[in-house]
C-alpha positions as CSV (number, residue, x, y, z in Angstrom):
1,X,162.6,83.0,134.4
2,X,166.7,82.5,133.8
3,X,167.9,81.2,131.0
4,X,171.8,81.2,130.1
5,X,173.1,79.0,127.8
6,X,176.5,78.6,127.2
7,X,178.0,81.5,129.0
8,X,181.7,82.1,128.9
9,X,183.0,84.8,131.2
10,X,187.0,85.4,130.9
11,X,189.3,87.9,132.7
12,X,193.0,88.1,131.0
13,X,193.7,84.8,130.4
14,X,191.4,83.2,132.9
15,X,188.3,81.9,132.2
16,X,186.1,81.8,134.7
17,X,182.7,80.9,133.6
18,X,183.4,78.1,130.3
19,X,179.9,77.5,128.3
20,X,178.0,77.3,131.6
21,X,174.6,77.1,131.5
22,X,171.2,77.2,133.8
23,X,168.0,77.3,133.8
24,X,165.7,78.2,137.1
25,X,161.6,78.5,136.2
26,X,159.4,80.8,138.0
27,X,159.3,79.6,142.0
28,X,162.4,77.8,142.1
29,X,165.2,78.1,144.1
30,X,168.5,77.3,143.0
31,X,171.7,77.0,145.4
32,X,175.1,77.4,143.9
33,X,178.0,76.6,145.9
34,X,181.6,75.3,145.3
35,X,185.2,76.3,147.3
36,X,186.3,79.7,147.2
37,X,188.1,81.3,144.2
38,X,186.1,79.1,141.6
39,X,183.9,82.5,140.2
40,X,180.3,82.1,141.9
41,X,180.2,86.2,142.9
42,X,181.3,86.8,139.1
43,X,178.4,83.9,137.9
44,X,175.8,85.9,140.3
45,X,177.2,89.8,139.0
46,X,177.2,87.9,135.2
47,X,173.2,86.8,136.0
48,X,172.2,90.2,137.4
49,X,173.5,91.8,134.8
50,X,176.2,93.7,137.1
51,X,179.0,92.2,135.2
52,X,179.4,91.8,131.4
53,X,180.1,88.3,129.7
54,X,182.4,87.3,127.2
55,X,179.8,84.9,125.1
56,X,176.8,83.3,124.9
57,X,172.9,83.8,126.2
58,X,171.0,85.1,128.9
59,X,167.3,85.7,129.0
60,X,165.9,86.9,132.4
61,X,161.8,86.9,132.2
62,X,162.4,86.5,128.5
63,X,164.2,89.3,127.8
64,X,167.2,88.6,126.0
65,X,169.9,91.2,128.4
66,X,172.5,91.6,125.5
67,X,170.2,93.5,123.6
68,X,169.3,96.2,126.6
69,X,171.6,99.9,126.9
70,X,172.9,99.9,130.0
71,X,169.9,102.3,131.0
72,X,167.4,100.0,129.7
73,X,169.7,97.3,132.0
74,X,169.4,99.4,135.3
75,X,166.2,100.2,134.7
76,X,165.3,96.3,134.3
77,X,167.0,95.2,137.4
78,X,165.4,98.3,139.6
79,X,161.8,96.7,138.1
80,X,162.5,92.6,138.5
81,X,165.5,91.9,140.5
82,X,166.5,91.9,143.8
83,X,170.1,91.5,144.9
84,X,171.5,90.3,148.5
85,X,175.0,91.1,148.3
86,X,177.6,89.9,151.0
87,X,179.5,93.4,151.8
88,X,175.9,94.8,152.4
89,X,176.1,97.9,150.7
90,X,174.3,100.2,153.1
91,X,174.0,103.7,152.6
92,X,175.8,105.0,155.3
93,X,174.1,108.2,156.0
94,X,170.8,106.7,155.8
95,X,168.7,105.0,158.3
96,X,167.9,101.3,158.4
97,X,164.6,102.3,157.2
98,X,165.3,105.2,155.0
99,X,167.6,102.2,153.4
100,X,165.2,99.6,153.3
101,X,162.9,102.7,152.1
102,X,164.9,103.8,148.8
103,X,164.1,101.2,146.1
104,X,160.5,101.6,146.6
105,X,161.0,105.3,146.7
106,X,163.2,104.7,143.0
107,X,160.0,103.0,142.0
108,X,158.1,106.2,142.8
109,X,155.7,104.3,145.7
110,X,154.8,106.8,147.8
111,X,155.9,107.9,151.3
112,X,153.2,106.5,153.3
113,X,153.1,103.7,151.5
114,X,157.0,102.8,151.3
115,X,157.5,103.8,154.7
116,X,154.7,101.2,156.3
117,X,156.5,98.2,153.6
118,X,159.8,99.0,155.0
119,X,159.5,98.6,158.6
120,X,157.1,95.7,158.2
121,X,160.3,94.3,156.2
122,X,162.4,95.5,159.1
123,X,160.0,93.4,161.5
124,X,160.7,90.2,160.1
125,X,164.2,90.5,160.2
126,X,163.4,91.2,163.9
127,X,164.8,94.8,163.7
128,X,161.6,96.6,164.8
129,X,163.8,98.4,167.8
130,X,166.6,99.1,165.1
131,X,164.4,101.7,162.7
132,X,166.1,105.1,163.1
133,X,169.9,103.4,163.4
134,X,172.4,104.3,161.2
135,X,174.6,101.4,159.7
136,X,177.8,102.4,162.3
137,X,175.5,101.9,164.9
138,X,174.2,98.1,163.8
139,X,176.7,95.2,164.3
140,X,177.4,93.3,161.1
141,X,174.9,90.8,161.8
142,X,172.2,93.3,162.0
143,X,173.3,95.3,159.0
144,X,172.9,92.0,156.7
145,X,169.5,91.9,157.9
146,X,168.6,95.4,156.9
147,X,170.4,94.7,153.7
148,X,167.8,91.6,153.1
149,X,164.9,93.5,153.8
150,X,165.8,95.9,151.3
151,X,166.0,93.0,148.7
152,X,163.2,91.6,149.9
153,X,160.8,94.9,150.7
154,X,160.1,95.6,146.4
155,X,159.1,91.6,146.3
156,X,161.1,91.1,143.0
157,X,160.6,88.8,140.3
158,X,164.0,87.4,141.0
159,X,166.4,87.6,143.8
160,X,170.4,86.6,143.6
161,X,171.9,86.3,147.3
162,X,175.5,86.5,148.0
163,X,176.1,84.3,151.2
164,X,173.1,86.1,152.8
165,X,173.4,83.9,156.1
166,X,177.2,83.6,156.5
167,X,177.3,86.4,159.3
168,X,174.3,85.4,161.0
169,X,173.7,83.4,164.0
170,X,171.3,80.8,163.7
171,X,168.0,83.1,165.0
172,X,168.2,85.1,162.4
173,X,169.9,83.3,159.5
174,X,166.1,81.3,160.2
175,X,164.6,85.1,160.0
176,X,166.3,85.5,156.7
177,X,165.5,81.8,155.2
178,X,161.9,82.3,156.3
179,X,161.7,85.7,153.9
180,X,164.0,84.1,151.2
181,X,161.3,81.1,151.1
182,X,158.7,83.4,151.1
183,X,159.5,84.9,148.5
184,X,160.0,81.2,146.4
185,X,156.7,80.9,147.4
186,X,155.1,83.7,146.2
187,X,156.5,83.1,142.6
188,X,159.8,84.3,142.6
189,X,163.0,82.6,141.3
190,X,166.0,82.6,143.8
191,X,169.8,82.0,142.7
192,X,171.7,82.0,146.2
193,X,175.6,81.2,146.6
194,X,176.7,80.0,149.7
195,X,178.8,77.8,151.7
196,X,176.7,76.7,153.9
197,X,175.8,73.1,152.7
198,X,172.9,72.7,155.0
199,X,170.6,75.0,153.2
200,X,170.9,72.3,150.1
201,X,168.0,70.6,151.4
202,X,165.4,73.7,151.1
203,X,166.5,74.2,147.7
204,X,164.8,73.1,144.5
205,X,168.1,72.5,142.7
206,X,171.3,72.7,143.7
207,X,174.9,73.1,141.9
208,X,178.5,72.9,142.4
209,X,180.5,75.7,140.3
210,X,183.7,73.8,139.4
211,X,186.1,74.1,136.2
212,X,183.7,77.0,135.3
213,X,180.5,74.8,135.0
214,X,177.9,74.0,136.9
215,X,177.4,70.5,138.1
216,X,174.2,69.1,139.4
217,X,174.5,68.5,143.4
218,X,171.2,67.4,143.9
């Protein structure tokens, strides 16, 4: 499902990501994490095809992403992936459900049909009293959660998290590892960075980015 071989990643004179390589099958998921400063956001944005790579391979579902235009790229990513990231990246004049709402309406699902998917989404993060709020209105906590179900609500072939619990209280960090495992379970691959060394033990694989490799950690 992700393949990248040998992946080098530089910016000036830095390298960040030095022939690093990974592989996570259909149904995994994979938990990257390593101190601060070490180029695990970059690694994710180089994976989901946000950022552009210096050398190497990556294949997502078999589809070698070098060779797409950068239309055929978005286009990709609206279809398969799924992306958690850790500033949220709500739309500020929309709704928690019109949020939740817009990637199915970008994959032309229609109203009735996107608008009952989004606020089930919106239930299981436990925001079924939080529908018609506006991201200034939702405390950072709550606006994670709307951002998860908007990763979560299109059911994509494979989701990259950014920290997706490191605002959360424990209730609903457990609301948002229930959907993430969910989605494992249904056949998805998962690629999560985090701190939070506790979650190790509900992944399939785990790795420490350091030196710009990856290193097994379990």
């Amino acid at each position: 499902m992700i393949k990248a071989v040998d992946i080098c990643k530089n910016y000036d004179d830095t390298n960040v990501l030095n022939n690093l390589c990974l592989h996570v099958k259909s149904g995994q998921f994979c938990i990257i994490t390593g101190p601060s400063g070490t180029g695990k956001s970059t690694l994710l944005n180089v994976l989901s095809g946000l950022d552009s790579f210096q050398s190497g391979q990556l294949k997502l579902m078999d589809t070698d992403t070098s060779n797409l235009t950068s239309s055929e790229t978005a286009e990709f990513r609206r279809k398969n992936i799924g992306f958690i990231f850790q500033s949220y990246n709500l739309i500020s004049s929309k709704t928690a459900l019109e949020n939740v709402a817009l990637p199915l309406k970008y994959n032309k699902v229609k109203y009735f049909y996107r608008r009952s998917m989004a606020i089930t989404a919106l239930n299981k993060m436990g925001l079924e009293e939080k529908l018609h709020s506006y991201p200034y209105q939702l405390s950072g906590g709550q606006q994670q959660r709307v951002a998860v179900a908007r990763a979560l609500v299109t059911r994509p072939k494979i989701l990259f998290c950014d920290e997706p619990t490191g605002n959360l209280d424990s209730e609903s960090a457990t609301l948002v590892m229930d959907g993430i495992i969910s989605l494992r379970n249904s056949g998805s691959a998962i690629v999560m960075i985090t701190h939070d060394k506790s979650l190790v033990s509900m992944a399939d694989c785990a790795y420490i980015l350091k030196a710009g490799k990856l290193w097994a950690d379990k």
